[in-house]
N, C-alpha and C positions, 0 to 999 in steps of 0.2 A: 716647130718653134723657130724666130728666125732670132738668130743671137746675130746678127752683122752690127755691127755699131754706129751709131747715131752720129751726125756732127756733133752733139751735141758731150758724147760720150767719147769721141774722137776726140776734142779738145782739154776732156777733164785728163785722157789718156796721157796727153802731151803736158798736163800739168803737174801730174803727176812723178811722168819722169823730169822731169825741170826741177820737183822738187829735191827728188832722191838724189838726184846729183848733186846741186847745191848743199843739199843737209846732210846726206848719209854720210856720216863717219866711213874710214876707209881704213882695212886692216886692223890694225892694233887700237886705233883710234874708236873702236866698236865699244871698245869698255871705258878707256877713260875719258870721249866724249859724248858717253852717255846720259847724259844731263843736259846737256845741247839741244841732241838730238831732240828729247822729248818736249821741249822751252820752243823749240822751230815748229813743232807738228801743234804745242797749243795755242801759240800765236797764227798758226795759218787757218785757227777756226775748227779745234778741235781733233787735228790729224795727229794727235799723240793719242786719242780714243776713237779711236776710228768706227768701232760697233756701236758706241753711246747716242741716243735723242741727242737731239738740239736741245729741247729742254732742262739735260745733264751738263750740258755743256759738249757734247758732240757732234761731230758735224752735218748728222742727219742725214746720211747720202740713201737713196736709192740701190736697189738691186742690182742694176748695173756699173755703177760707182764702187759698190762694195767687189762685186766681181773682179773688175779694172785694180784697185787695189791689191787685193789677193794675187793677181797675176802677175803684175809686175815689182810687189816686193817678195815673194816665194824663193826665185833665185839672189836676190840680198841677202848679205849678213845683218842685218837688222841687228840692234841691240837688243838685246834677250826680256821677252815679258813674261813672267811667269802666269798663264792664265787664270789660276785661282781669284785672285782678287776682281782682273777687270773683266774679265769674260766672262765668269762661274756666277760668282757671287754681285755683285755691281747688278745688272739686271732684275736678282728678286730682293735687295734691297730698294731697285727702285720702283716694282710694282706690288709689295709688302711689306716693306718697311718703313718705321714710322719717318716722321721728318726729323725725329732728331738724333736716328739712327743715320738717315742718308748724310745728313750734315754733319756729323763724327767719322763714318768711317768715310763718305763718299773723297772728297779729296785728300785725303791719305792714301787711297789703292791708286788715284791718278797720279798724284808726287811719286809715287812708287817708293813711298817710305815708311810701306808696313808688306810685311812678305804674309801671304793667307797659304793655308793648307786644308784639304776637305776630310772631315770625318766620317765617313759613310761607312764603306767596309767595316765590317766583322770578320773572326776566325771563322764565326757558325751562318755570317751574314752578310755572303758575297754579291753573285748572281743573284741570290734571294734576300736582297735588301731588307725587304720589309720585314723577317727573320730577326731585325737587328734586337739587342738586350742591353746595350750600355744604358741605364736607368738614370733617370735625371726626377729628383723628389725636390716638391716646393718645400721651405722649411715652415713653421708657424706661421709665422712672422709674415711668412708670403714674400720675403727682401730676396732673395737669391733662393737657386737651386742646388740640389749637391748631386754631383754626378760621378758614379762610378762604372767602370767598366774598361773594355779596351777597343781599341780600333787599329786595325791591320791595312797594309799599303800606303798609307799614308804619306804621297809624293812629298818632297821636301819640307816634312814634319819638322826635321832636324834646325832647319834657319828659319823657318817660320816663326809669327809673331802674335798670330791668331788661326782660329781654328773656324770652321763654320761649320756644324755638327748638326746630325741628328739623334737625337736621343728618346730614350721608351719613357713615357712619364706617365701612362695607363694601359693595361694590357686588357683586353678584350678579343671576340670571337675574330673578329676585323683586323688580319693584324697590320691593315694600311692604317685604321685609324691608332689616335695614344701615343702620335709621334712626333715630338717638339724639334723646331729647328733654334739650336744657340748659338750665339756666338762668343768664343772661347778665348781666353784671354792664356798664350802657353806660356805665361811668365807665371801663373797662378798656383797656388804649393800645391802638392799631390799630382801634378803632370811627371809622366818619365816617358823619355821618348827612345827606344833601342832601335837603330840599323839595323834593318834587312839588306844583304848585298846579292845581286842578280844574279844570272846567270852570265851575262855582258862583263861578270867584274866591277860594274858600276854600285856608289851609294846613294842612291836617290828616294827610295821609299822605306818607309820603320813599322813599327809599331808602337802605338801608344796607349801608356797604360793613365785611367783615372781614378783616383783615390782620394774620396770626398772632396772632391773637386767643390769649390763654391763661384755661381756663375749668378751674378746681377738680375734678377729677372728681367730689368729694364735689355738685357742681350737677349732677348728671345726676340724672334720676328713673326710677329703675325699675332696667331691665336695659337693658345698652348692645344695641343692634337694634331693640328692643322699641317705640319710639318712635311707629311707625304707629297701632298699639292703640290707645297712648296718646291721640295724636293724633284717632284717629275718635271716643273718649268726649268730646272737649271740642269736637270738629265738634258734635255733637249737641246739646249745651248754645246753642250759639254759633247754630246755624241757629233752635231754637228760641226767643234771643231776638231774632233779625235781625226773624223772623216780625213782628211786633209790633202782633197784631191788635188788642190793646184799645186803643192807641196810634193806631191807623186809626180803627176803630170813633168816638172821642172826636174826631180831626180830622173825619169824613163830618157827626159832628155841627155842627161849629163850621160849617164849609164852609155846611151848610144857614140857617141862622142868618145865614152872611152873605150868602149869596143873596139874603135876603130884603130887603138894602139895596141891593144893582143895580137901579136903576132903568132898565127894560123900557118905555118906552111910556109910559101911564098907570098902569104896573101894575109888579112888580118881576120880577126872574129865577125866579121859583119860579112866577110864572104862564106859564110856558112850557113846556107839555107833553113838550116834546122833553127839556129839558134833567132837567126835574123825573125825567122815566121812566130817564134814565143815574143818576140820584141811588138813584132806587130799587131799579135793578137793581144794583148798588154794593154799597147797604144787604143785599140777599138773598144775594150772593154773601157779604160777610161773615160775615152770621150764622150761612150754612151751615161757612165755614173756622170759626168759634168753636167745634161741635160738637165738631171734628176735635180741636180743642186742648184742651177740654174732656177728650175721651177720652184723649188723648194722660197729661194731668195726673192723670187716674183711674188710668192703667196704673202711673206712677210712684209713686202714691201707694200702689199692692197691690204694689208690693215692685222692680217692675222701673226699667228704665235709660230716657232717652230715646231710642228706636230709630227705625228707616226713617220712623216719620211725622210726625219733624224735618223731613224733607226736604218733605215734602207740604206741611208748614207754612213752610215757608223759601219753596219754590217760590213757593205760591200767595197768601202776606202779602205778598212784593216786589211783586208784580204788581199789589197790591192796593194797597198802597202808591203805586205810579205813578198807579192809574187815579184816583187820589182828588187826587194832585199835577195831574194834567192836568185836573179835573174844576177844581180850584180856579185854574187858566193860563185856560181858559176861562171862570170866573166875572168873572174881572179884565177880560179883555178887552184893547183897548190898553193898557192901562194898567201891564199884567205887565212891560212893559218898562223901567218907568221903577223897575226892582227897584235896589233900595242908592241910588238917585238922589232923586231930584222926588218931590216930597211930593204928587204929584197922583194921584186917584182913590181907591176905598178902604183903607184902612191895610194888610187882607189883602194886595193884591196885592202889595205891597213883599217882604215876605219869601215869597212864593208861587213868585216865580220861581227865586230861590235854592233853594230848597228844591226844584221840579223837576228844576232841570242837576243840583242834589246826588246827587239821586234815582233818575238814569239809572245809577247803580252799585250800589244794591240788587238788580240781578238777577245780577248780575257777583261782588260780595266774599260771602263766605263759602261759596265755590262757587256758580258761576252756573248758571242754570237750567237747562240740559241738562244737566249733572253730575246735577244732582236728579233730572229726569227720567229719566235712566239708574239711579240708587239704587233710583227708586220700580218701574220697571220690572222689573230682578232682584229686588228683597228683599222689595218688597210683593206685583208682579204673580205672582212666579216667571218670570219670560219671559228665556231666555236663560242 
């Protein structure tokens, strides 16, 4: 595959840094001229949604455009998106939802003036999704559903404003089919939402509980059953941004960089053979996953969806992901310990440790890695 870049690609290159400089907030300026920021990227023709058609109002870019992006905002402090709404969800509202579904929520998750969270997980209905029991019953009437049950990990359930769910609404021998995708209003009585706090110390995912929830039937998307389909289009999406190779790639960078301030002896941590040859086997295992994602990005760009080697990329960026968190726990050394505390050793390790314990659930949320390994097995190997 030859990834060299194009004049063509070389000049969006340079367009792209021209913009970041111009527009990106700088420092503390990340949150309070966040509103800017994203008015600059929808006026230069949709670069405040950067994955959306041109049809959505996006800027339609190519495989290589999107690449080029990815690479050179990874090391930015970007203003924070949460991806539930425009990544997740935004896609099968716009190739399953009605028109006057996209026209309600669609420019609210662009304004970014509705925060989404996903309802998928279960206690009993993790990895095994389709497992799942929160039961969602048409009433008479046929106007709304009522739905009860609960849903576990649910990332920033707690600020969130909607939910986008799947729920049991027929049980049968099939248990992909009988499963409605809605969309949840969490201002609606009978939602309670409890904190789960990590291992990291952090509160970022809950659980939530439903009690005769009542949901519009007009928030269902699609056809009632249909939900699973649904469902695996926005898996796809979702693994492939869990992946987050160029995001790795930009940390193995930094990581090396700071190596080169552990002081080793007379000499620092990068004159250490051993440690230097994990960096560089790291670095090769990377490059070889960017191929994948490369191709993956080619495929969607000639017309297709992202398919099976989401999974490849999900699987093999978590893993990649840890090997770079544990590469950076042992750069630190003692010192990892003294994470959200003492101001002692270098600045890296402080936030290195957190970002570890975080880190042990990238193999785990968006389907954990045997699920992958089972996907890539049937649908890439054929086996089975």
């Amino acid at each position: 595959m030859d990834i060299s870049l194009s004049e063509e690609d070389k000049a969006f290159q340079q367009e792209v840094r021209e913009f970041l400089e111009e527009h990106l907030p700088k420092g503390a300026e990340v949150w309070s001229k966040r509103k800017e920021w994203f008015e600059a990227g929808k006026a230069k023709g949709g670069w405040d949604v950067p994955k959306w058609p041109k049809e959505f109002g996006g800027p339609g870019w190519n495989a290589s455009q999107h690449y080029i992006w990815d690479r050179e905002t990874c090391d930015k402090s970007l203003p924070l998106v949460l991806p539930f709404g425009q990544v997740m969800l935004a896609p099968i509202l716009m190739n399953y939802g009605s028109k006057e579904q996209q026209e309600k929520f669609l420019p609210d998750i662009r304004d970014h003036k509705v925060n989404w969270c996903q309802g998928y997980s279960e206690p009993g209905a993790g990895s095994d999704l389709a497992s799942l029991k929160t039961k969602a019953e048409l009433n008479e009437a046929g106007t709304h559903y009522v739905v009860n049950g609960t849903k576990i990990w649910t990332t920033m359930g707690h600020i969130a404003d909607w939910m986008f769910c799947l729920t049991r609404t027929q049980t049968t021998d099939v248990r992909q089919e009988g499963i409605t995708f809605l969309l949840i209003d969490m201002k609606t009585p009978g939602i309670e939402v409890k904190p789960i706090i990590t291992l990291g110390g952090s509160h970022h995912v809950n659980q939530v509980f439903f009690d005769n929830v009542e949901v519009p039937v007009e928030n269902r998307v699609g056809e009632e059953g249909k939900g699973w389909t649904y469902a695996k289009g926005l898996l796809q999406h979702e693994r492939s941004a869990i992946a987050g190779i160029s995001r790795t790639l930009v940390s193995l960078q930094k990581l090396k960089r700071n190596a080169l301030k552990v002081k080793v002896g007379d000499g620092n941590l990068m004159d250490d053979n051993s440690y230097r040859k994990k960096l560089a086997e790291a670095e090769i295992d990377l490059r070889a996953l960017e191929f994948t994602e490369l191709r993956s990005l080619a495929g969607v760009q000639a017309g297709g969806a992202p398919g099976s080697e989401s999974s490849i990329l999900k699987l093999k960026g978590t893993i990649m992901q840890q090997r770079v968190q544990e590469l950076t726990i042992e750069a630190a050394g003692p010192y990892a310990i003294n994470w959200g505390h003492a101001k002692a050793g270098p600045s890296f390790s402080r936030m290195g440790m957190e970002m570890y314990l975080n880190g042990r659930a990238a193999t785990v949320y968006g389907g954990c890695s045997e699920v992958q390994k089972d996907v890539i097995s049937k649908r890439v190997l054929g086996l089975g």
